[in-house]
Every structure is written in C-alpha cells, then in structure tokens.
N, C-alpha and C positions, 0 to 999 in steps of 0.2 A: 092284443089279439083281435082278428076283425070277428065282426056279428057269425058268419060262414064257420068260423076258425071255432068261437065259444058255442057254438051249437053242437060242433064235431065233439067238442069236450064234456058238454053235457052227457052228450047219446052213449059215448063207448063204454060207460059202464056198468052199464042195463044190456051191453048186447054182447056178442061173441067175443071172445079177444085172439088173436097168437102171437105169438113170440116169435119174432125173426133173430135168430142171436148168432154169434157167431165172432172170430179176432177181427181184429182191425183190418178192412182192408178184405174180405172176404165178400162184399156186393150185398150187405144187409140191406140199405137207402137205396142202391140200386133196384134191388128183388123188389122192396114195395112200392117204388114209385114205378117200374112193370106191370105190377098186379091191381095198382090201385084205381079205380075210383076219382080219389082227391087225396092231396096229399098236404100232411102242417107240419111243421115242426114246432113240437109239445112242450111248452115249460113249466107245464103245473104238477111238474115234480121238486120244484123247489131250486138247488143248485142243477140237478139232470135237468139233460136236454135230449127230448126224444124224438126220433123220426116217427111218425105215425099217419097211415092211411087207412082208408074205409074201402073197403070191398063190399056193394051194393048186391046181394044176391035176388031179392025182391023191393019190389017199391017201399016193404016197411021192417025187410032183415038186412042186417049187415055184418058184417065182418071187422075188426077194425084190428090192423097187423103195426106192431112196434118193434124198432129197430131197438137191441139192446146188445153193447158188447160183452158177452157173456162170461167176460172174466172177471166182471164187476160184482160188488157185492147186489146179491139178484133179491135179497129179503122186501127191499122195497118197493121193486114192482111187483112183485105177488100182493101186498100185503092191497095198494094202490089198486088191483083190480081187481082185489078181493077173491082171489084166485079162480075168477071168472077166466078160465085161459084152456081153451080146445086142445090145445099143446105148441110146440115148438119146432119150427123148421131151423133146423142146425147150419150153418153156411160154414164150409171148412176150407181153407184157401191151402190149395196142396203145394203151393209153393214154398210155403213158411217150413222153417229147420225141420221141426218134427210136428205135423200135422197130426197124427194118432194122439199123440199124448194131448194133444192142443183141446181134442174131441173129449178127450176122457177129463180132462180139466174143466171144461166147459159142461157136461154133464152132472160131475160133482159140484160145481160154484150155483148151477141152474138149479139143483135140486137141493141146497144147504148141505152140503155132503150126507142127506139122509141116505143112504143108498136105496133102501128097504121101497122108497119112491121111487124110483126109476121104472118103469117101464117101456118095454118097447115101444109099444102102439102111442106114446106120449111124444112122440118128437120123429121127424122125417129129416133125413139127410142129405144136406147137398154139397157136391164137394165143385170149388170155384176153382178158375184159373189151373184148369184137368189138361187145358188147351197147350200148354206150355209147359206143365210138369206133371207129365204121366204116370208118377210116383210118389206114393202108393198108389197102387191101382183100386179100383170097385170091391175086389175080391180081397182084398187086403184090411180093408172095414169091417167087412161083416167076420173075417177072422177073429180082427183084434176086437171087436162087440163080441163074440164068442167066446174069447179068454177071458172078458171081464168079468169076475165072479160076481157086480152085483147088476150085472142084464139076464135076462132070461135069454134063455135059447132061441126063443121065436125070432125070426128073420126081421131087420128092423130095414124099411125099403131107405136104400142109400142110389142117388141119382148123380154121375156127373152132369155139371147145368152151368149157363151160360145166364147170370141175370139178368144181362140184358134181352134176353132172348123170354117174349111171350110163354109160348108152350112152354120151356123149360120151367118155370118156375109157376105154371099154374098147373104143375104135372108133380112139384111138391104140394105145393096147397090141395090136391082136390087126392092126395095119398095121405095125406095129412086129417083132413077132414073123413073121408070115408073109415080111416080105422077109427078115430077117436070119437064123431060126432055125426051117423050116416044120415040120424034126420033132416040134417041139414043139405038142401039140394044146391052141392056148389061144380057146376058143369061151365066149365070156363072156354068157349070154344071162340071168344072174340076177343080181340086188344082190347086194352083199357086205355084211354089217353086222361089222366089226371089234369084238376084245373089248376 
C-alpha cells in the first residue's frame, strides 16, 4: 500500500463512514469514484477487498464512502468501523429479475436480519440502470417500503441516478447525510476528480 494509500487507512476510522452497498453490478465503485476526493482499493479487511474513498468536506473533516455488496455477510464491516457509519446509500439495479425483493434482501443482510434496526432515515435509495428498465418505477419503492412491516411509515427518499453522473449521486449523499447526520456541512455543488 503506498504512504497516501496507509494514511487514508489510518484516518477513516476516527471519521465519518457510509456504506455504498448494493447487487453486483448496480454502480457502487462507479457512485464513489464520482463523489470522491481519492480513491484506494482497501485490503485490510483480510480476504475482502474494498472500494473506498474520502470525501474532503473541510480541510480537517471527511467522509470516507465504501463500496460493499450487500448481499454479503455485512457483520464484518460494522464491526471494522466500529459502527462508526452515518448510514447507507442503497444502489438497486432495476434491470435485475426482481429488484424489490433484491432491496429487501439487502436490508435484512445490512442489518443482521435485526429488523427492529431498520430505519428509514438510516439508508437513501438509488435505483441504477432506470435508463433502460423503467420497471419498477420510483413509486413502486416506496410501496413496497410501505408493505414491509419492519420499515416505518415515514417516506424513505428513493432517487432514479445515473452514477456516473455528478449531481445524481451527490443528490444521494447530501439526502443521505442531512437525515442522519445535519451537522455535518456536506453541500456538494462541484465535481470531484479523484487522484
């Protein structure tokens, strides 16, 4: 790991964390090397391999966003960042068979199947690849979040987003952050170009 790279690994876990999680193939490494700063890939999870970048909000706060497929066993990195974690942007790729159930699987696996943990304001939704398969629609989310007896009622902000596309995905982050963590001043109105 270069000197840059073991400094990044120092820092992120004294600072902010989020969760970028999401199936395979849903624009996770895509969304943070958009929004990032600087970008590593992390191996001091042992056999995992993590995408992760720093989002610089002040000269001496930061953000640091990891890519994780959330169908994974997720005990790990809680335990690894101490659950140091603002919450979770969901990336849902609506092309795949059945993307509903893909959310509510990812939900359960992200939260140990505790349900009684879930809340809304803990995770911002984005659903990828909207471009190409318009089904389920926006409105169709926050349904089937309504059927699920272990979400609360309150509206949980779900986005169709392009991760390649700036705005779209610091239009999760900064919905993301204002429910969960509003001290934090994260007003994202320029490109990031990652080193």
């Amino acid at each position: 790991m270069s000197d840059e790279n073991a400094s990044l690994a120092s820092d992120r876990k004294s600072a902010q964390n989020v969760l970028v999680s999401g199936t395979v193939g849903a624009g996770k490494t895509t969304a943070i090397k958009t929004l990032s700063d600087s970008f590593i890939i992390d191996n001091n999870f042992g056999e995992q391999v993590f995408d992760c970048g720093e989002l610089k909000i002040t000269d001496t706060e930061s953000v640091f966003l990891y890519a994780f497929n959330g169908l994974n066993n997720s005990e790990f990195i809680w335990n690894y960042l101490n659950n140091e974690v603002i919450g979770t942007i969901l990336l849902i790729d609506n092309r795949r068979k059945d993307p509903l159930r893909d959310l509510e699987s990812l939900l359960l696996n992200l939260y140990s199947g505790d349900q009684s943990q879930i809340l809304p304001e803990q995770f911002v939704i984005g659903i990828t690849h909207f471009d190409t398969s318009r089904t389920p629609a926006v409105s169709d989310y926050h349904s089937f979040l309504k059927d699920l007896s272990f979400i609360s009622q309150q509206k949980t902000p779900i986005f169709s987003v392009d991760t390649r596309a700036f705005h779209d995905v610091s239009t999760l982050m900064e919905a993301l952050v204002y429910t969960r963590a509003p001290t934090i001043n994260v007003s994202l109105s320029e490109e990031k170009e990652y080193q």
